[in-house]
C-alpha positions as CSV (number, residue, x, y, z in Angstrom):
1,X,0.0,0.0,0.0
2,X,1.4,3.0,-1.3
3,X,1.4,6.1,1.5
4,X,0.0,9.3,-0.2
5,X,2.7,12.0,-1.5
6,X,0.7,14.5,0.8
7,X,1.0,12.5,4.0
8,X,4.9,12.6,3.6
9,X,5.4,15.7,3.2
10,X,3.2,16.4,6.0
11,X,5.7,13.9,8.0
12,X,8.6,15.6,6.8
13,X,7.6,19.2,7.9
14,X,6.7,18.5,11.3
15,X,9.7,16.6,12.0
16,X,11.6,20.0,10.6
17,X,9.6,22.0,12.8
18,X,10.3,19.7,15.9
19,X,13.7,19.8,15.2
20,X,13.3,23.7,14.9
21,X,11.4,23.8,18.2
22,X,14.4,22.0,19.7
23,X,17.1,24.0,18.7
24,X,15.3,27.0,19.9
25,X,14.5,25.9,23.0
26,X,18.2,24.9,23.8
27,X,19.5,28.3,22.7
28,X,16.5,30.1,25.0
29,X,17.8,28.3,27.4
30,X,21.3,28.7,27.0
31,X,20.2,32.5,27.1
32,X,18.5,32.6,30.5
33,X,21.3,30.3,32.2
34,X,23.8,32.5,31.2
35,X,21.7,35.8,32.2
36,X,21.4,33.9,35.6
37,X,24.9,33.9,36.4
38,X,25.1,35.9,39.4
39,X,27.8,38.7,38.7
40,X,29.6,38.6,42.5
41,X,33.1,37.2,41.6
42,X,32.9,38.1,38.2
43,X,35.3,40.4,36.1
44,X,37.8,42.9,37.3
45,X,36.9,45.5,39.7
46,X,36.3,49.1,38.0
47,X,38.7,51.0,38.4
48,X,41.5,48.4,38.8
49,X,44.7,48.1,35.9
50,X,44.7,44.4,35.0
51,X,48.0,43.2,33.5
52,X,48.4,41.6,30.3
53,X,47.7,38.4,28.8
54,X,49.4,35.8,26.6
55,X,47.8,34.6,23.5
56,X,47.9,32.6,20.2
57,X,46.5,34.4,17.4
58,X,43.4,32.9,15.8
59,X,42.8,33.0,11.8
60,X,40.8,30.9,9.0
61,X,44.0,28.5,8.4
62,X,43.7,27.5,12.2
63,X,39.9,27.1,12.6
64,X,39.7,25.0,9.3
65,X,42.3,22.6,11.0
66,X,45.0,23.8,8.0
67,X,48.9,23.5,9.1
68,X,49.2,27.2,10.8
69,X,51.4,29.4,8.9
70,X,52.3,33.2,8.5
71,X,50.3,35.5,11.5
72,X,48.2,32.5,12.2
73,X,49.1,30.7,15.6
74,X,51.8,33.1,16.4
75,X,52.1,33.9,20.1
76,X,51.2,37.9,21.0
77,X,50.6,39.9,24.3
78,X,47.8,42.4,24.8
79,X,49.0,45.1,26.7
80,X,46.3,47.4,28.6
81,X,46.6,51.0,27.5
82,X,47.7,53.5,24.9
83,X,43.7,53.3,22.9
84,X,40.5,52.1,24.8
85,X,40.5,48.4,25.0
86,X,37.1,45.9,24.7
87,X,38.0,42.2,25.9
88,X,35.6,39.5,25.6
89,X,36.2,36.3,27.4
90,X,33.6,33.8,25.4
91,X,33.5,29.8,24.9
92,X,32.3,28.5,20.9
93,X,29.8,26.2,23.1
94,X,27.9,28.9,24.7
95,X,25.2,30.5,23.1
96,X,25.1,33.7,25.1
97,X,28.9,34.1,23.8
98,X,27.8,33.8,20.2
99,X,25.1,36.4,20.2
100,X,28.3,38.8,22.2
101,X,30.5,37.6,19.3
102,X,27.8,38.7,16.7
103,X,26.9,42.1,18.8
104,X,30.7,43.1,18.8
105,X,30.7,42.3,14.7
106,X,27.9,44.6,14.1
107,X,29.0,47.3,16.5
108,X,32.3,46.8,14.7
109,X,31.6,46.9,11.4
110,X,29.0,49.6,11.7
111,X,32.6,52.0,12.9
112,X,30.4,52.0,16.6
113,X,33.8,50.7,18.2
114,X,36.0,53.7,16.6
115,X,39.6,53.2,17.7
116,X,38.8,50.5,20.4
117,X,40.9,47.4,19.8
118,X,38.3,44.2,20.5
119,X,39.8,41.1,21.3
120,X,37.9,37.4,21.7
121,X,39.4,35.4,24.1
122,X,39.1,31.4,24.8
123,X,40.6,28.8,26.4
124,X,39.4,26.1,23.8
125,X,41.6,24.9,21.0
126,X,41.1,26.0,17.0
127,X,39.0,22.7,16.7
128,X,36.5,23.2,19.5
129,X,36.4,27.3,18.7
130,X,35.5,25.7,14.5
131,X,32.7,24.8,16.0
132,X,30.9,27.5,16.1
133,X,29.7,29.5,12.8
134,X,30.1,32.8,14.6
135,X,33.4,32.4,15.9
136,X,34.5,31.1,12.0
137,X,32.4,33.9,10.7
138,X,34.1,37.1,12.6
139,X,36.2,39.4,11.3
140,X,37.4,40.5,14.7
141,X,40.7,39.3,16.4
142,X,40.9,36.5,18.0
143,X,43.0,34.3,20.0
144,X,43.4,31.0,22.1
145,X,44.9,31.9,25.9
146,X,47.7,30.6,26.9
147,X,48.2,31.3,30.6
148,X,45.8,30.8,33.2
149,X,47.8,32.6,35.7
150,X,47.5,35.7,34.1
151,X,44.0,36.0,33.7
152,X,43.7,36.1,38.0
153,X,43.2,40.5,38.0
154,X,40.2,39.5,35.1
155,X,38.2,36.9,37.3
156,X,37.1,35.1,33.9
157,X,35.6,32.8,35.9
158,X,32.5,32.7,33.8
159,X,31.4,33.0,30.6
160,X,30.5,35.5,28.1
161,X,32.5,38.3,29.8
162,X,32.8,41.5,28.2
163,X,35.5,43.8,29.9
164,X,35.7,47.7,28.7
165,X,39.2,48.9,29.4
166,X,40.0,53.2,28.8
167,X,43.1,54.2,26.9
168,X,45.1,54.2,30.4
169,X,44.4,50.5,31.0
170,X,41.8,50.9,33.8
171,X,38.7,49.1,33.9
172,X,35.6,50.8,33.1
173,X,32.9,48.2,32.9
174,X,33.1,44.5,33.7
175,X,30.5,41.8,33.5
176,X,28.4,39.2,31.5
177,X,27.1,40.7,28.3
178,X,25.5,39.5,24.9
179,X,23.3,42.3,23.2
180,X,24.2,45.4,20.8
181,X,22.5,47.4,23.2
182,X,25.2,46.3,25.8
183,X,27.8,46.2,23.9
184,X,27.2,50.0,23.1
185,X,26.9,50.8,27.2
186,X,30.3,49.3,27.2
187,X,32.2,50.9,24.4
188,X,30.2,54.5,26.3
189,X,32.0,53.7,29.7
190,X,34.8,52.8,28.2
191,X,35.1,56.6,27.2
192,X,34.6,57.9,30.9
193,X,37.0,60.3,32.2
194,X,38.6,58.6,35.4
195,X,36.6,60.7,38.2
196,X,38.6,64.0,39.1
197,X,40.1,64.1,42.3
198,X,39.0,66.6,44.6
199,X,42.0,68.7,46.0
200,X,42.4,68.5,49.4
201,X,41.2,70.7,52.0
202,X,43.0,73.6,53.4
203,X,43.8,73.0,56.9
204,X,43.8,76.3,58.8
205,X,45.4,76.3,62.2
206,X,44.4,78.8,65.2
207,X,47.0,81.5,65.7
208,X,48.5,81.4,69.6
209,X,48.0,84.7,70.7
């Protein structure tokens, strides 16, 4: 008995819409465990000059498991200060890091960042970080870390973590981020002034007489 051409495709299209449902589902959820995070512990403290951090460069020849050649896998050292800095700490199995990874592209691309240098950061190797179609798909740099000691003053303990540096090196914003709309609060505070300090107060003392 022959099953009707109709009935099929029916089949067909609500298995693609289960798996559909699925997918989104997962990355919902991904979302609102990573919004959940609670941000205590979190980050480097605002106002504090974190030190730098070892890394291995990042390009298409190393994420499409190609022998690295030329600036690809080469060994560099981000050094806070001199232009405002953006730092995002993400992991290619995290959702919430994929929609930061995206954010940061558009911001970037649409000149939003201006002279900010923005750096991906991860602690996973070229063929977990291949992974993920918006970590292959940026333009921005990016790089595999190399020592966990140094990342101690940035409290990466978590992930997506977006840290907004001034052209001094000192920490403006810290903290778990995935939207344009945050990315944009971070490249704002980035710009802050540090806060003048006030000049101290004249101490007048009582003339003997």
């Amino acid at each position: 008995m022959r099953v009707p051409l109709f009935l099929v495709i029916a089949q067909w299209a609500l298995l693609l819409g289960l798996g559909l449902l699925v997918i989104t589902a997962y990355r919902q959820l991904g979302r609102v465990l990573g919004q959940s995070r609670p941000a205590a512990g979190i980050g480097p403290e605002v106002g504090s000059r974190p030190g730098r951090i070892s890394y291995q460069a990042l390009s298409g020849e190393a994420l499409s498991g190609e022998p690295l050649s030329g600036e690809s896998g080469a060994e560099r050292t981000f050094v806070p200060g001199g232009r405002p800095a953006m730092l995002a700490f993400v992991d290619p199995t995290c959702p919430s890091c994929e929609e930061l990874v995206t954010a940061l592209g558009q911001a970037s691309d649409a000149g939003e960042l201006g002279d900010s240098r923005v750096l991906l950061l991860t602690a996973d190797p070229p063929s977990y970080v291949q992974i993920s179609a918006a970590f292959r798909a940026t333009r921005l740099e990016l790089g595999r870390l190399l020592d966990r000691d140094e990342l101690e003053p940035y409290r990466a303990t978590a992930t997506p973590l977006l840290v907004a540096m001034d052209d001094a090196g000192v920490v403006r914003a810290a903290g778990t981020a995935a939207r344009l709309a945050e990315v944009r609060a971070f490249r704002q505070a980035s710009l802050l002034a540090p806060p003048a300090l006030a000049p101290p107060a004249e101490v007048v003392l009582p003339i003997a007489t």
